[in-house]
C-alpha positions, -999 to +999 in steps of 0.1 A: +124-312-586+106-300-621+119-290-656+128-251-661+128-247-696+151-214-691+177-231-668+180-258-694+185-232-723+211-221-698+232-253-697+226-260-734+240-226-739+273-230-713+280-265-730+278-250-766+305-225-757+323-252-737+323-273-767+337-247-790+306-238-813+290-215-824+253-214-823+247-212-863+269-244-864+254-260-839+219-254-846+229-268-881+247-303-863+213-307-847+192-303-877+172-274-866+166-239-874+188-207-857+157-192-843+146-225-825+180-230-816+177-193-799+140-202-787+153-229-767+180-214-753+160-187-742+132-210-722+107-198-747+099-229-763+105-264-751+128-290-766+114-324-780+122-354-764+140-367-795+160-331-801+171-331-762+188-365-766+205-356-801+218-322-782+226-340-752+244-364-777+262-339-794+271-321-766+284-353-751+265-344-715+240-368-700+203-359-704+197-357-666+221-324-664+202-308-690+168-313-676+175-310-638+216-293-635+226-322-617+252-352-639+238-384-612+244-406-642+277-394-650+285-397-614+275-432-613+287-448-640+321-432-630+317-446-595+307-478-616+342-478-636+362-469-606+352-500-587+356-523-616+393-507-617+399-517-576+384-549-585+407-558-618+438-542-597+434-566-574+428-596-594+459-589-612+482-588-579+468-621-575+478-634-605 
C-alpha cells in the first residue's frame, strides 16, 4: 500500500461534490487558496498533514479513505457500535 497523491485528489474531489460544494466554497471552509485547492485535487502538490485532517474533518470522511480509498476505521467503529447495541439489547431483555 503507498500514498497516490492523484487518487487522493480524486476522493477529495467525489466527496466535495457528494457534500454539495463547490470548490471556491470549499477551498474557502478550509482556509486555503482556489489554486491549491485545484493543485491538490489534481495530485500535483501534496496535502499537509494538518490541511488533510481539516478536509477530512470537513468532509466528514475518515483520514484512512483519503490516503489509501479504503474507510477500515469507519468499518470498525461501526462494527464497534453494532455490538455494543446486541450487548445493551440483551441486557435490557434481562431486565
Amino acid at each position: 500500500m503507498y500514498y497516490d497523491a492523484k487518487e487522493c485528489g480524486k476522493r477529495i474531489k467525489e466527496q466535495i461534490k457528494v457534500m454539495g460544494y463547490t470548490q471556491e466554497a470549499f477551498a474557502e471552509s478550509v482556509n486555503i487558496s482556489i489554486q491549491h485547492l485545484r493543485n491538490i485535487l489534481g495530485g500535483h502538490r501534496n496535502c499537509p498533514h494538518e490541511l488533510l485532517v481539516e478536509i477530512a474533518c470537513v468532509l466528514d470522511i475518515s483520514t484512512d479513505y483519503l490516503l489509501t480509498g479504503k474507510e477500515r476505521a469507519r468499518i470498525d467503529v461501526r462494527n464497534r457500535l453494532l455490538s455494543v447495541i446486541g450487548d445493551l439489547s440483551q441486557i435490557a431483555k434481562r431486565i
